[in-house]
C-alpha angles and dihedrals in degrees: 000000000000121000118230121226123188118204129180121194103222113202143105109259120293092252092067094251126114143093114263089211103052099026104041119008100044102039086050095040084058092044102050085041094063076044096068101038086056093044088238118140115229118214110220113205100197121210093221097176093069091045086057105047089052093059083061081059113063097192087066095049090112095051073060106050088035093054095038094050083055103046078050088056089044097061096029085068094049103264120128130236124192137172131290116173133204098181088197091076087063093081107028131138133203102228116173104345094313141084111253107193133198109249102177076078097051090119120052094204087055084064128091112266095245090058099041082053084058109046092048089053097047096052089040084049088045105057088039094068097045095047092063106058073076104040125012082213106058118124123181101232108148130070145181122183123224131271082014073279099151100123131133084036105182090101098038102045093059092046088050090053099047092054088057103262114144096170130053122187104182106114133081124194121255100011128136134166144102137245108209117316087344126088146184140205119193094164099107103040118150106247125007095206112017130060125259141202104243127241104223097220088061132003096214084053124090126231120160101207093049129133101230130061109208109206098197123222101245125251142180120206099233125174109265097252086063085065088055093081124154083232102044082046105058086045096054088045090045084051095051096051099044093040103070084234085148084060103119090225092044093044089070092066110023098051091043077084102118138165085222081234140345107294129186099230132023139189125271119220104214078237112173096193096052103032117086107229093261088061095046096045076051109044081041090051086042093060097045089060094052089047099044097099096051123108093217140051111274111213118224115198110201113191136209135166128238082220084063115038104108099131118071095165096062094055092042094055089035083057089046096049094048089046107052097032117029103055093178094066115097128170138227150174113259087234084068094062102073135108 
């Protein structure tokens, strides 16, 4: 049996441009909505620095209070939120009616080790507390960095422990690249489907007595024409035009993205913002196959973006599909993947 979870990274677009109301509180407001008709929880993975950023700014009080009523909801209904950084957005202005970010901190592990500690332990304090105006329970515990940007790890893994997190979710198997002067390199990871406990020195590394379990995005290698969908297609060019890519300062690193070289197959997010219903019933079946020797439960974290869910039909039909013929899905909350 493998258990599906569902995470949605909830931010504005790493270049500091988007609208909150369009990119991040209606497209969640509609997820969480066929959520809850199909009785399946959504793990929201917040992006806290922009938040706040935007309390420094008093002209964006109501994009505040507006996110944080709905992360509240969210958990209130039994969904979970935890905690997805851009450190760039620790250090952002509003200058003339736009974000400017910092992107000489684009990367937390390019940052000393003091401040990495401390941002870490800011956005984990901050979504404690917010949690729980909801649950008195709640704990942040899972994690994912931003831009998939956690290498070299010997700095992060320890930060992410002392703020209490016990669960990352940042890799995904097979990937490889690099954003600016940063890079990853997902290729030896330790499983491709099931988690692992991480080794410090490095997160794609095993080690059974680590601190740290890392619960991989799941991926497929697929040959590179199978990329080039239609519907992969109009959501990379709708990213493009909405992000402010073409801004001078966010080119640099947004356009620093690269495949390190042509390369035959690549790996497949199980992306349920950018996969057509046929890919997600087959990435899903794919895992099961893999999992159906284990004696436990695998959990199988699926990703999407609030930036990108413009398509409720496809995940209704995909929850419908899951629920009345794959018996052996279940779904969970990230937090319940943890040692």
């Amino acid at each position: 049996m493998i258990r599906l979870v569902l995470t949605l990274d909830y931010e504005l677009f790493g270049t500091g441009a988007g609208d909150v109301t369009r990119h991040m509180l209606e497209p969640t407001s509609h997820l969480l909505r066929i959520a809850d008709d199909h009785g399946v929880p959504i793990t929201v993975m917040a992006e806290v620095a922009e938040v706040l950023a935007w309390r420094r700014e008093p002209s964006w009080r109501w994009a505040v209070e507006a996110v944080e009523g709905q992360l509240v909801d969210a958990v209130r209904r039994g969904h979970d939120v935890q905690l997805h950084l851009h450190p760039a957005w620790f250090r952002a202005r509003h200058e003339h009616g736009r974000w400017v970010l910092d992107f000489d901190e684009y990367a937390l592990p390019g940052l000393p080790v003091e401040q990495i500690r401390r941002y870490v332990a800011e956005g984990a304090g901050y979504l404690n507390e917010l949690g729980r105006r909801a649950d008195p329970l709640y704990r942040c515990t899972a994690f994912r960095a931003g831009g998939w940007l956690i290498q070299p790890s010997q700095a992060v893994v320890p930060a992410l422990v002392k703020a209490g997190i016990s669960i990352d979710t940042t890799v995904f198997p097979g990937g490889r690249g690099s954003t600016g002067r940063w890079s990853l390199d997902f290729r030896p990871a330790a499983g491709r489907v099931a988690p692992w406990r991480v080794d410090v020195q490095d997160i794609v590394t095993q080690d059974p007595s680590g601190p740290l379990t890392e619960v991989p995005i799941h991926t497929r290698q697929v040959p590179l024409w199978a990329m080039l969908t239609p519907r992969r297609l109009r959501c990379q060019r709708r990213l493009l035009r909405e992000s402010g890519f073409a801004h001078e300062t966010a080119a640099r690193v947004g356009r620093g993205r690269s495949l390190s070289g042509i390369r035959p197959f690549l790996p497949q997010k199980l992306d349920f913002c950018r996969l057509s219903l046929r890919e997600l019933v087959s990435s899903v079946d794919r895992a099961r196959r893999s999992c159906r020797d284990s004696s436990e439960p695998v959990p199988v974290v699926a990703i999407g973006h609030s930036t990108e869910f413009t398509d409720s039909r496809t995940l209704r039909l995909f929850l419908d599909h899951l629920r009345s013929r794959r018996p052996d899905v279940d779904f969970a909350r990230l937090k319940e993947c943890g040692p």
